[in-house]
C-alpha positions as CSV (number, residue, x, y, z in Angstrom):
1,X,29.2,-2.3,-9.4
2,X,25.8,-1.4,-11.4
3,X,23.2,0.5,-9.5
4,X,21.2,-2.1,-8.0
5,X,23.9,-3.9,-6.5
6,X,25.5,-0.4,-4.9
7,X,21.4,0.1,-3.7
8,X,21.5,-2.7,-1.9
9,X,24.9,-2.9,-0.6
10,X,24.1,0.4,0.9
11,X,20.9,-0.1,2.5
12,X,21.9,-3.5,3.7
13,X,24.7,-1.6,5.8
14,X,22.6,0.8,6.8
15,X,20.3,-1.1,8.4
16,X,23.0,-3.2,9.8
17,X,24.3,-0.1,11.7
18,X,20.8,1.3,12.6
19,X,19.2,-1.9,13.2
20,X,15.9,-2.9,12.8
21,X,13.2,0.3,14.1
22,X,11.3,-0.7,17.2
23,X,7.9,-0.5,15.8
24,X,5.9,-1.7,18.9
25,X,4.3,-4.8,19.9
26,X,0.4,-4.8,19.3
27,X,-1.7,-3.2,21.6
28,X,-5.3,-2.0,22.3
29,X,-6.0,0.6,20.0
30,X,-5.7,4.0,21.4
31,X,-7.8,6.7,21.2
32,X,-7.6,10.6,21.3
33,X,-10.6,12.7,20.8
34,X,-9.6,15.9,19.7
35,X,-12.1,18.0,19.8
36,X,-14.5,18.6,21.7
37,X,-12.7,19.2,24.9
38,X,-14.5,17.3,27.2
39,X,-17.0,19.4,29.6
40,X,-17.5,22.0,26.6
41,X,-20.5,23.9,26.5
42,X,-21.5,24.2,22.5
43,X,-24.2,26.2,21.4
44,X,-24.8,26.5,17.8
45,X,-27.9,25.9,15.0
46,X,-27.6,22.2,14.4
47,X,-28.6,19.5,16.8
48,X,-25.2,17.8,15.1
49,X,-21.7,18.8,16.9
50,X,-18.2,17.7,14.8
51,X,-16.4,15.4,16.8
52,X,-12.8,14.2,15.7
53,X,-9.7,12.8,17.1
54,X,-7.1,10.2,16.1
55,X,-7.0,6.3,16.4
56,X,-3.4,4.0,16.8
57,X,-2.6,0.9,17.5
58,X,1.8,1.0,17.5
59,X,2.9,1.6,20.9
60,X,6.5,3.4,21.1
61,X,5.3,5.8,18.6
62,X,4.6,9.3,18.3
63,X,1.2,10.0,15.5
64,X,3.6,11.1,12.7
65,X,2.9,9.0,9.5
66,X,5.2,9.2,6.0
67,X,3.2,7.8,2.9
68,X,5.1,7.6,-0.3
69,X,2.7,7.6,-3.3
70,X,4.1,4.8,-5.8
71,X,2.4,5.8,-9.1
72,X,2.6,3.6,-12.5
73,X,3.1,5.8,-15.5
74,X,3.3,3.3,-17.8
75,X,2.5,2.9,-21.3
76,X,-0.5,0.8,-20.7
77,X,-2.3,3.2,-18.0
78,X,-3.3,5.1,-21.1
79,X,-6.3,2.6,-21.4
80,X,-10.2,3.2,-20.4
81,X,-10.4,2.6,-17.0
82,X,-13.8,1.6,-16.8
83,X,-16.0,4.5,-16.3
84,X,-16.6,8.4,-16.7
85,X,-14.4,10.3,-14.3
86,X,-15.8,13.6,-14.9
87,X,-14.2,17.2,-15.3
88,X,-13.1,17.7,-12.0
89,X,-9.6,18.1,-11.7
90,X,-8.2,16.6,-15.0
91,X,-6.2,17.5,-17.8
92,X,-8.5,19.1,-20.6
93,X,-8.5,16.9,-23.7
94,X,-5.9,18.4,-25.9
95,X,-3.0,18.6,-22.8
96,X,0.3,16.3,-23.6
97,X,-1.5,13.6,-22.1
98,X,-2.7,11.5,-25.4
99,X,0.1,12.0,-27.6
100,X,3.5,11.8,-25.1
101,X,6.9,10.3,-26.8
102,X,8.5,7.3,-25.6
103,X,12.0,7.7,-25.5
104,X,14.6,4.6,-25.3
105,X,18.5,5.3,-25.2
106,X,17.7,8.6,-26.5
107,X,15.8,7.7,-29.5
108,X,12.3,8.1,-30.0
109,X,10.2,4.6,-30.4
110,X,6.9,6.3,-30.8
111,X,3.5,7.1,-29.4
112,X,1.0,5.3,-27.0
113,X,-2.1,5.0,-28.6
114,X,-4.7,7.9,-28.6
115,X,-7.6,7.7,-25.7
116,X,-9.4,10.0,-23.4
117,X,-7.0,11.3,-20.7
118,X,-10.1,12.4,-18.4
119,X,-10.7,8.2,-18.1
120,X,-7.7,6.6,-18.5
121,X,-6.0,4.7,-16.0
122,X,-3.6,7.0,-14.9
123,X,-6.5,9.7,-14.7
124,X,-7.9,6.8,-12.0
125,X,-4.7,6.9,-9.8
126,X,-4.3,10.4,-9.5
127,X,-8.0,10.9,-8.9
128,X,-7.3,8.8,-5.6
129,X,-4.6,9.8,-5.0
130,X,-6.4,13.0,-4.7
131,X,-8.8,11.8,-2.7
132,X,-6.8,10.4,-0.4
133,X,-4.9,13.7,0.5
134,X,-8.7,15.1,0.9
135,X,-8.8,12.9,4.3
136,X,-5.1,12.9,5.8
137,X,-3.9,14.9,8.5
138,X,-1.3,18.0,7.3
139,X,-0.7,18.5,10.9
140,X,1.4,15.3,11.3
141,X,1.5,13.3,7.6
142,X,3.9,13.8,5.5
143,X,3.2,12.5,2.1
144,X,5.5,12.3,-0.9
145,X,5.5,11.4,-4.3
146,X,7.3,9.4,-7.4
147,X,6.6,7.7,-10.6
148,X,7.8,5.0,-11.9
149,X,8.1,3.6,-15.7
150,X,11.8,3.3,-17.8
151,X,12.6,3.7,-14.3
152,X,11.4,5.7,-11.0
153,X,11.4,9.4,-10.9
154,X,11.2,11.7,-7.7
155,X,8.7,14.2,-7.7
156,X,8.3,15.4,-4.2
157,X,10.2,14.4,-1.3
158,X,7.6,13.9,1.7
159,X,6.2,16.8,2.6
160,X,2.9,18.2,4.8
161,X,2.6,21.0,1.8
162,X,-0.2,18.8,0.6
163,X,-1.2,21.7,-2.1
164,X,2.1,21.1,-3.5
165,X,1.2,17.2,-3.8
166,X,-1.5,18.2,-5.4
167,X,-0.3,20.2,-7.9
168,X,3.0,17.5,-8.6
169,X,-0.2,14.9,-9.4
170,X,-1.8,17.4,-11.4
171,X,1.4,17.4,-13.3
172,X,1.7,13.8,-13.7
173,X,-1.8,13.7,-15.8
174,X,0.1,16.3,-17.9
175,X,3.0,14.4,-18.5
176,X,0.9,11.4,-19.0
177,X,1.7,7.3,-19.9
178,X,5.2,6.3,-21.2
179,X,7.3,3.5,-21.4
180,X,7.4,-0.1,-19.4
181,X,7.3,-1.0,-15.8
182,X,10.2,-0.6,-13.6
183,X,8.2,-1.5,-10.2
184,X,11.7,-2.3,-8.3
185,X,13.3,1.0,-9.0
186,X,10.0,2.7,-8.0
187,X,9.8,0.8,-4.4
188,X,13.8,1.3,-4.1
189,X,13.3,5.1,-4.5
190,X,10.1,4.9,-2.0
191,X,12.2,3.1,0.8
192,X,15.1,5.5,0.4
193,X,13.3,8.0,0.8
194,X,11.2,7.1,3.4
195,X,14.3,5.9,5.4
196,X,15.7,9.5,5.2
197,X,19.0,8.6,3.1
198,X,17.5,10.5,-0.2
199,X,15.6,13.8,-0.7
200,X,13.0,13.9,2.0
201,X,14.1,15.0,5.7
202,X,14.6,12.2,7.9
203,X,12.0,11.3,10.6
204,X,12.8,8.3,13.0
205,X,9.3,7.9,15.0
206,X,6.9,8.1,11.8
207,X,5.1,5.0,10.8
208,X,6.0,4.7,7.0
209,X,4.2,3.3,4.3
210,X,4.2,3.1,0.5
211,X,1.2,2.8,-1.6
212,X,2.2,1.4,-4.8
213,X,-0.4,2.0,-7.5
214,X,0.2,-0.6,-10.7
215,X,-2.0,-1.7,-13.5
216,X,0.4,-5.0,-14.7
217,X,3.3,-6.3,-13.5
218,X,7.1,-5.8,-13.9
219,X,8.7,-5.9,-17.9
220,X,12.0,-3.9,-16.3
221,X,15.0,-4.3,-16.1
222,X,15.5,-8.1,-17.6
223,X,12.5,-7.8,-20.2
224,X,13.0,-4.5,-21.5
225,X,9.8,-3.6,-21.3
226,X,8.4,-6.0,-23.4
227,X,7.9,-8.9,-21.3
228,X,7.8,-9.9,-18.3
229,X,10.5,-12.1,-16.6
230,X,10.7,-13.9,-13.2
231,X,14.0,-12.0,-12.2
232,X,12.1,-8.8,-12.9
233,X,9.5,-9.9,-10.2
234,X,12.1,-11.3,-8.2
235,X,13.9,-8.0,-7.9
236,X,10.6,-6.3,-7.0
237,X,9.4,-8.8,-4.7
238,X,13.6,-8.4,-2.6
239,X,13.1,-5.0,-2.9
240,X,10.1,-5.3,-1.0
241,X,11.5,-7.6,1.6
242,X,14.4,-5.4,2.3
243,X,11.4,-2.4,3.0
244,X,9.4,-4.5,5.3
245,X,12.8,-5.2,7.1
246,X,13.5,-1.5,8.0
247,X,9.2,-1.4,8.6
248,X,8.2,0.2,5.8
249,X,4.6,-1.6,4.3
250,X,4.2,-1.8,0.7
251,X,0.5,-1.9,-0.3
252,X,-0.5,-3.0,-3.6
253,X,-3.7,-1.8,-5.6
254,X,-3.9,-4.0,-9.0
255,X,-5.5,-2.3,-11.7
256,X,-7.5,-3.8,-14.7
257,X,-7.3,-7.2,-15.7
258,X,-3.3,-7.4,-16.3
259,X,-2.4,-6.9,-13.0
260,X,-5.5,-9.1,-11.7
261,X,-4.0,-12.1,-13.8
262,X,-0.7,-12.3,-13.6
263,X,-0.5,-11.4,-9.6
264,X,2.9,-12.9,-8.5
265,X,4.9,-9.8,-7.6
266,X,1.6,-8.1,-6.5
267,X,1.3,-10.4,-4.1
268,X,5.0,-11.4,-3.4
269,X,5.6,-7.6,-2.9
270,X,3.0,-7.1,-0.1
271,X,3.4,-10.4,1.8
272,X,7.0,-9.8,1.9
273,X,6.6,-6.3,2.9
274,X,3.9,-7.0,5.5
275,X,1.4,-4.6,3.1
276,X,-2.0,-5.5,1.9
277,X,-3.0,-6.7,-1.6
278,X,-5.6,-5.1,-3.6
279,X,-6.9,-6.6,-6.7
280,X,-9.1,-3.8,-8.5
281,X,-11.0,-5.1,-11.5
282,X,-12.1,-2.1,-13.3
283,X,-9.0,0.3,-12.2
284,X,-11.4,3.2,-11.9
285,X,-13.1,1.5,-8.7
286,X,-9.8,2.3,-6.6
287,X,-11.1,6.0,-5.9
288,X,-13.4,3.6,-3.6
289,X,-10.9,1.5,-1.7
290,X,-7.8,3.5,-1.6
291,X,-8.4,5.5,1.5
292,X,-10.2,2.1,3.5
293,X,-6.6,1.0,4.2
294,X,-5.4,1.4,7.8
295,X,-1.5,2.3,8.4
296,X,-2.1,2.5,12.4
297,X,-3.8,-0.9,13.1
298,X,-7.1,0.0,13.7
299,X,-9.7,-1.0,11.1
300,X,-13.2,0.1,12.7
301,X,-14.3,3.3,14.4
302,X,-18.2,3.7,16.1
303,X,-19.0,7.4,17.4
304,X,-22.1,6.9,19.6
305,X,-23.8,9.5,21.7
306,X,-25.0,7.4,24.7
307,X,-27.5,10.0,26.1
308,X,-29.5,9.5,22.9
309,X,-28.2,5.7,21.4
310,X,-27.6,7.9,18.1
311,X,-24.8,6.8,16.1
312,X,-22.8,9.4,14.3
313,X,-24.9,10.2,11.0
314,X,-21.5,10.6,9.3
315,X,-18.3,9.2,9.7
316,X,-15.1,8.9,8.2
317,X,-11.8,7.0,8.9
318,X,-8.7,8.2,7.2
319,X,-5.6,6.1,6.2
320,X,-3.5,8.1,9.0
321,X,-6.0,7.5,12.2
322,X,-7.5,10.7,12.0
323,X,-11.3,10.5,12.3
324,X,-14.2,13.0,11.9
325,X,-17.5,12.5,12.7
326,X,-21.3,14.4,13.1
327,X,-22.4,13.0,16.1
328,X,-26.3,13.9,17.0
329,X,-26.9,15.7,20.7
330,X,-29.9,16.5,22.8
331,X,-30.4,19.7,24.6
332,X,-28.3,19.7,27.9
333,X,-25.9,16.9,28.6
334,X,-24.5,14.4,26.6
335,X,-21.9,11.7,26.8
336,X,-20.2,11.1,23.6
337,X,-18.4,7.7,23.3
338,X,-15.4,6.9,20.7
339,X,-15.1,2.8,20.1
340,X,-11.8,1.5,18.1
341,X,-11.6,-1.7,16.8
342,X,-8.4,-3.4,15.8
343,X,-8.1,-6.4,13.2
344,X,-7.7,-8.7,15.9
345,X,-10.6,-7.9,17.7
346,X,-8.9,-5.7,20.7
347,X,-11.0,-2.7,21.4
348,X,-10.3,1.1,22.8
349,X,-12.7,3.5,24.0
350,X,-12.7,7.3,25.0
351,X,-15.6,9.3,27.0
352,X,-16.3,13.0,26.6
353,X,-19.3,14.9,28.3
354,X,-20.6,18.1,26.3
355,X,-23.7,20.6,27.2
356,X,-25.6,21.7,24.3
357,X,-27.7,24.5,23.6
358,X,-29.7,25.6,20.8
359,X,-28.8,28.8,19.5
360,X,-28.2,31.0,16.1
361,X,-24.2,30.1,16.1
362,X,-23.6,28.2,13.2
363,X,-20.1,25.8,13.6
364,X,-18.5,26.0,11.0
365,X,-15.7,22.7,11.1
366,X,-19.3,20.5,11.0
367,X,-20.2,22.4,7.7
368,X,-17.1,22.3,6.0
369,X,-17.0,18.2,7.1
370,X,-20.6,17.4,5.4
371,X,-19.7,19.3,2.5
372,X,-16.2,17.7,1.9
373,X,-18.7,13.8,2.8
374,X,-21.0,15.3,0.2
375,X,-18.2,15.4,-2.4
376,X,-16.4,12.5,-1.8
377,X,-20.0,10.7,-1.5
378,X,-20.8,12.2,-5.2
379,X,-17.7,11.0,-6.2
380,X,-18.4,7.6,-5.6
381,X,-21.6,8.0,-6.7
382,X,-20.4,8.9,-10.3
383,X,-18.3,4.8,-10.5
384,X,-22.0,3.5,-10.7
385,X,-21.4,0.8,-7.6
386,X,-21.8,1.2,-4.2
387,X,-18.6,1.1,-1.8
388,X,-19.9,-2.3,-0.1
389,X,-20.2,-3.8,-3.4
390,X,-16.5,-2.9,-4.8
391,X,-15.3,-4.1,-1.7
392,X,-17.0,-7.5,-2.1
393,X,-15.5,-7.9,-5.4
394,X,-11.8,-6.7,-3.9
395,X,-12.1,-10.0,-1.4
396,X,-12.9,-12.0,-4.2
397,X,-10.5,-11.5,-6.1
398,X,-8.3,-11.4,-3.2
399,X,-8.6,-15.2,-2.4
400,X,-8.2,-15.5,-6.5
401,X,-5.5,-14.0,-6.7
402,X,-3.9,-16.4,-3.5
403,X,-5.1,-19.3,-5.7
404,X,-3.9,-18.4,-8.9
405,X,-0.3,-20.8,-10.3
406,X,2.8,-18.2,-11.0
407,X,2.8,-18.2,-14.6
408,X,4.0,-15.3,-16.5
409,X,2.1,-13.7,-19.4
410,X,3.5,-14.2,-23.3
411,X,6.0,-11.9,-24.4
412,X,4.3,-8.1,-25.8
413,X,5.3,-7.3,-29.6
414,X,3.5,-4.0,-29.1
415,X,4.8,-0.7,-27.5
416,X,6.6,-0.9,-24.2
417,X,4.7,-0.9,-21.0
């Protein structure tokens, strides 16, 4: 029996046994404000107070989340991806990253082609990748990580050491593109791990999610990374299947033009998995739309201060239903409201009171929030395209990507990828 028959044998008994996880039917979206405790008495320098707390919509569950980041190292995320990424945290020019071997049965085939490593493709995953541990909760996320290429390669079990993520994606820019695209054995790695029968420590009450980062489509095993096959989709697309059977959501962000027009197991692999699809036309633009996808069911959050009818002047949603917010308060009382928003257009609300007094105290969680907006805001800044705008083009291409006919692209006389 080869290895993806004895995968599959296995994980079909195992879920067999288990059953499938009681995920919880839909509800309102709960909310938990976190801080501040209600009836608190804050006096500080700015007429701003931090207000956070955490958003779900799964009933039956406790606010744990597991996110396995699915990252493409092939070959052809070597190429531009569409804009200056800057210095910050990339590999400096003359790292491994432009000149890596590709190895096949042991025998070296050759080099990828030379290009900037600080705005490649790759460079574009791991910077949003990045960005998305920036927002996640350590407290209760786990987060774990594995490439895939000649095939799918563990590089940290889930873990809430999110330095250690960091510095295992910092390695990945090091090690840089290689080889062709072995999607299924890079979401068959995610879901055993995930499930708690490989590395990572099992955990039976987290939400768990994989977000699987590609720019093209599968050339591995059947086209030996050289072209792309239907069985090689249709293995991606099962493997997929068999994840959103034991609950696990795969969702897809397709980089660059490839991925964008040859979409079938993009899309196969996130219907089937109950995920979301994410066509990205200049790979680069993900760093915007990576961290807008909700894994708890709740899509919108509105901080109001209802003494004043100020909104929050800054907000942010993360991926794992922690939110944080700078909510503007008046001297004396104030009633601070929290309004969730689901997909289907149930709401949730939560109601703190808080005194406020002017004062020389300076609150230090509401200055290290605006200066971790101001970053991530600068970030953005630096693609050239407003958020709004990107997103616009992501439905788009959405709905083109629906309409496009399953056709498979010629066979690739160049390196593998």
């Amino acid at each position: 029996m080869n290895f993806s028959c004895l995968w599959l044998a296995r994980f079909c008994l195992f879920l067999s046994i288990l059953g499938f996880p009681d995920i919880g039917a839909a509800a309102e979206p709960k909310v938990q404000i976190l801080s501040p405790a209600d009836g608190s008495r804050i006096t500080q320098d700015k007429n701003s107070i931090f207000v956070n707390g955490k958003v779900s919509r799964e009933t039956g569950r406790s606010s744990n989340v597991d996110i396995f980041l699915v990252i493409d190292v092939s070959g052809s995320t070597v190429m531009y991806a569409g804009a200056d990424l800057g210095d910050a945290d990339q590999p400096p020019e003359s790292s491994g990253f432009s000149a890596p071997q590709i190895i096949i049965g042991g025998m070296s085939v050759g080099k990828p082609p030379l290009r900037n490593p600080r705005n490649s493709i790759l460079a574009a995953e791991v910077a949003a990748a990045r960005r998305l541990l920036l927002q996640l909760n350590p407290e209760t996320t786990r987060v774990g990580v594995l490439t895939f290429s000649e095939g799918a390669k563990l590089l940290q079990p889930l873990t809430q050491d999110f330095e250690q993520v960091r510095r295992v994606l910092s390695d990945i820019l090091r090690a840089g593109p290689y080889g062709g695209t072995n999607m299924v054995e890079g979401i068959r790695m995610a879901t055993t791990e995930l499930f708690g029968l490989g590395t990572s420590a099992k955990r039976t009450d987290a939400i768990k999610v994989q977000f699987l980062l590609t720019d093209g489509f599968p050339s591995l095993p059947i086209g030996a990374g050289k072209r792309a096959t239907p069985e090689d989709s249709d293995l991606a697309i099962n493997a997929a299947r068999l994840a959103g059977r034991a609950g696990i959501k795969v969702h897809v962000f397709a980089l660059g033009e490839e991925a964008l027009t040859y979409p079938r197991a993009a899309l196969g692999i996130a219907r089937e998995s109950g995920g979301t699809y994410t066509p990205v036309v200049r790979p680069v633009d993900v760093l915007a739309v990576l961290d807008n996808i909700s894994i708890v069911g709740v899509e919108y959050v509105q901080v109001v201060n209802q003494t004043n009818g100020q909104k929050a002047t800054h907000l942010r949603l993360a991926a794992d239903g922690f939110f944080s917010s700078a909510v503007p308060v008046v001297e004396g009382r104030n009633q601070i409201e929290v309004l969730a928003r689901a997909g289907d257009g149930s709401n949730g609300r939560a109601t703190i009171t808080v005194d406020y007094q002017s004062g020389t105290r300076k609150s230090l969680d509401l200055e290290v929030f605006l200066d971790k907006e101001k970053k991530l805001q600068l970030e953005v800044d630096r693609l050239g395209r407003s958020p709004a705008e990107i997103q616009r083009e992501v439905e788009r291409n959405r709905q083109d990507g629906l309409g496009r006919p399953a056709q498979l692209p010629p066979p690739d006389d160049g390196p593998v990828r």
